[in-house]
C-alpha positions in Angstrom: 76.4 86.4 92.2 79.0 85.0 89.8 82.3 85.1 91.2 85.7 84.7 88.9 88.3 83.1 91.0 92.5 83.2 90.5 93.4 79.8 89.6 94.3 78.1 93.4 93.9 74.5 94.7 93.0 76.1 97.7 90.0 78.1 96.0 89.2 74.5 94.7 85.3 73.6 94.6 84.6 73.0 98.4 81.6 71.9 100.0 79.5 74.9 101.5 80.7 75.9 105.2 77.0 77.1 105.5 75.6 74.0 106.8 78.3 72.9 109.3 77.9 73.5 113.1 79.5 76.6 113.9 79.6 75.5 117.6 79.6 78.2 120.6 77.2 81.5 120.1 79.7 84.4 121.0 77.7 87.8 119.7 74.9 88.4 117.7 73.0 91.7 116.6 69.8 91.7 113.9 69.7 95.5 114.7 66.0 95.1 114.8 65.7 98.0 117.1 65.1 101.6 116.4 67.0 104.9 117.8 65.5 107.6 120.1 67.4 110.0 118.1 68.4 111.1 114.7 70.9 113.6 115.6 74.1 111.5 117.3 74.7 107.8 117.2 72.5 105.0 118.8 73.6 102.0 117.9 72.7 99.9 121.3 74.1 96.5 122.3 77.8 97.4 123.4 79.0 98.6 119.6 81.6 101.0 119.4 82.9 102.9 116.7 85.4 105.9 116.2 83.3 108.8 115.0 84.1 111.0 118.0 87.9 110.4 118.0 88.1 110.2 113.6 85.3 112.3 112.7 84.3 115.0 115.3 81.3 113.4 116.6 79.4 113.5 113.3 77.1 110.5 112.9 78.2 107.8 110.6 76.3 104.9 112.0 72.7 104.7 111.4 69.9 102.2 112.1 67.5 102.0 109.4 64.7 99.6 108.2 66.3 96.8 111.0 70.0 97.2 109.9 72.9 99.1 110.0 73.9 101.8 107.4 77.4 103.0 107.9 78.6 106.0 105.8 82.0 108.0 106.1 81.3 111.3 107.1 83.2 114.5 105.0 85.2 115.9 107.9 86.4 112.0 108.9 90.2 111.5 108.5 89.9 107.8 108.9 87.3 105.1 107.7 84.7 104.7 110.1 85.5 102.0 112.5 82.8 99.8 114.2 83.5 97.7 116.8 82.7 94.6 119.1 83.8 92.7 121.7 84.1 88.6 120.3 86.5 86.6 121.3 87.5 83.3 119.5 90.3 81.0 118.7 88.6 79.5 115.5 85.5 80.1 114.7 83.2 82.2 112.0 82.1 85.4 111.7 79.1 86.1 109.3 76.7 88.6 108.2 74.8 89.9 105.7 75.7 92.9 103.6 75.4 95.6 100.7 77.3 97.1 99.1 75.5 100.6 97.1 78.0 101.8 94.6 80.9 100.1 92.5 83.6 101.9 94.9 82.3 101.1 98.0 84.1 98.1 100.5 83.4 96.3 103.4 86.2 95.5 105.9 85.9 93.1 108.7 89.1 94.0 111.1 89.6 91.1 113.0 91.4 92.2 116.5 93.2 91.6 119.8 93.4 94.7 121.4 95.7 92.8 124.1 98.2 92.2 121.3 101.2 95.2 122.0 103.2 93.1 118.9 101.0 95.4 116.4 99.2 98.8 116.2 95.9 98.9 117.7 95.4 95.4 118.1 94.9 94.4 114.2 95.6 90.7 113.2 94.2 90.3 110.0 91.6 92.1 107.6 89.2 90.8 104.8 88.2 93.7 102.4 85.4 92.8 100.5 84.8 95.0 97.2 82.7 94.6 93.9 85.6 93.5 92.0 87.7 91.6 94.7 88.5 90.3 97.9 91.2 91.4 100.0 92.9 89.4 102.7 95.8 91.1 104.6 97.7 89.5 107.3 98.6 92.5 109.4 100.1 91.5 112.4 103.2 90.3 110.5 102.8 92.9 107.8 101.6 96.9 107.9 100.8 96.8 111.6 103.5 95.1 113.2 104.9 97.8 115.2 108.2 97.3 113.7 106.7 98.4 110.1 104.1 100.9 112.0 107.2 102.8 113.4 109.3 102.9 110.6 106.2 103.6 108.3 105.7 107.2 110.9 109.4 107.7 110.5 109.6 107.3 107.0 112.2 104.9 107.0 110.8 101.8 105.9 113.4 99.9 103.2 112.5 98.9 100.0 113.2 95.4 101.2 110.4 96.1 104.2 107.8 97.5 101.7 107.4 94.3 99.2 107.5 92.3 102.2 104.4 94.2 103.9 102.7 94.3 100.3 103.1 90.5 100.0 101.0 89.9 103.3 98.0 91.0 101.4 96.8 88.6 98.7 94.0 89.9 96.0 91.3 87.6 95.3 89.4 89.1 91.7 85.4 88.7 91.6 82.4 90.1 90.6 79.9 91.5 93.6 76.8 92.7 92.5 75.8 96.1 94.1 72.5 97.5 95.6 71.8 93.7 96.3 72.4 91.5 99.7 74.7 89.3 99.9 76.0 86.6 102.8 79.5 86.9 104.3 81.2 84.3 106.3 84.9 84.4 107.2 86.0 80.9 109.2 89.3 80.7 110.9 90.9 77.2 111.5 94.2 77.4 112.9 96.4 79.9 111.0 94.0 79.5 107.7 91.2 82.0 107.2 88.3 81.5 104.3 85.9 83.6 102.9 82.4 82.6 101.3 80.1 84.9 99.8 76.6 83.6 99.1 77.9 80.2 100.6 80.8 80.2 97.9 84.4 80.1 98.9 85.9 83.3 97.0 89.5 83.5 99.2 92.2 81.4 101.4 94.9 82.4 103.3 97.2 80.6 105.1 98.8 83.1 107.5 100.6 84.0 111.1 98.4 86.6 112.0 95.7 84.5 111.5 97.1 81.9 113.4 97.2 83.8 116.5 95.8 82.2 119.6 92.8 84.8 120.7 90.6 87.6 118.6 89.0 89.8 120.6 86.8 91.5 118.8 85.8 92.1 115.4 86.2 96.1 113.5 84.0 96.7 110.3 86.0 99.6 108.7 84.1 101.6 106.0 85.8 104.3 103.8 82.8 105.2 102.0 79.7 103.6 102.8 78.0 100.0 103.4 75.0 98.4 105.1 75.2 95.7 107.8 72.7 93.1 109.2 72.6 89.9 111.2 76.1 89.7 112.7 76.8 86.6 114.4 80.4 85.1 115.9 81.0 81.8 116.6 83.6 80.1 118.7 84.2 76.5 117.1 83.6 73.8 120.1 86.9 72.1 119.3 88.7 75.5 119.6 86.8 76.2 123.4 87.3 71.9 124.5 91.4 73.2 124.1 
């Protein structure tokens, strides 16, 4: 994959995170498992996701050929939401993924669920598309309940909206589609990076990433993507603090 980058010194030529020591095991999943059903959702291993409460109980999360196929169902009002308990200060979260068609996105939702200073929990987001890479630092932008509120109520200032839309910063690329492809997002203190096939394609420096405990991590799909060897780690100098 050929990624164009936006002219940084933090998207600088880094050495690959790949090989480091990601320290503590939190979660993993290889999905190599197979469903008693077809019919309603089996995913095993403590996932959850938010078909019932978003999409009337239609399945939207399949196992197939040892991973995970997640597709919006047509009666869903929200992207489908999968979810799991992982909790870190810093650490990494990686997996492999695919993306089918040029629309379709992958977002990995990092939460606290704990956290009553935002909606739902959300702390920061990492969208990844075909075209870019989308890094949104939600608990001091769209989620805080502040903006969530006012958002409902309609009353969110024009001064309040640019300052929501500059928590999210775009990172243009190239992913190709119908192709796997690693993903590893590593947190070190209030700075997030993401690497796709062990290249760094985004950094943030933000305060929702800086917040001391995520508690799980959400995959959010508005269309459709496929999901496999999901692993968290918690870095050992974040669990010696």
């Amino acid at each position: 994959m050929k990624y164009i980058l936006i002219a940084t010194l933090a998207l600088a030529i880094l050495p690959s995170v790949f090989g480091e020591d990601r320290g503590k095991l939190v979660f993993e999943d290889k999905f190599d498992r197979n469903e008693s059903q077809e019919t309603t959702e089996e995913i095993g291993n403590d996932w959850s996701t938010n078909s019932k409460t978003r999409a009337g109980g239609n399945k939207q999360v399949d196992l197939k050929d040892g991973a995970m196929h997640i597709t919006m169902h047509a009666d869903a009002d929200h992207a489908v939401g999968v979810g799991h308990d992982a909790e870190f200060r810093d650490g990494t979260v990686e997996m492999r993924f695919m993306l089918e068609d040029a629309q379709d996105v992958l977002g990995v939702d990092i939460a606290d669920p704990q956290c009553k200073e935002v909606h739902s929990g959300h702390l920061f987001k990492i969208d990844v598309g075909t075209k870019q890479v989308v890094v949104d630092d939600k608990k001091t932008g769209v989620m805080n309940m502040k903006f969530y509120e006012a958002r409902k109520a309609k009353t969110l200032t024009p001064k309040q909206l640019a300052f929501i839309a500059a928590q999210k910063r775009t990172f243009p690329g190239t992913l190709e589609t119908g192709k796997w492809h690693s993903l590893l997002i590593k947190v070190v203190g209030d700075t997030v990076s993401v690497s796709i096939d062990g290249k760094v394609v985004a950094s943030v420096t933000a305060a929702g990433v800086a917040h001391p405990t995520k508690r799980m991590i959400r995959l959010s799909v508005g269309r459709q993507a496929w999901v496999d060897d999901v692993r968290v780690f918690a870095s050992a100098a974040a669990t010696e603090k």
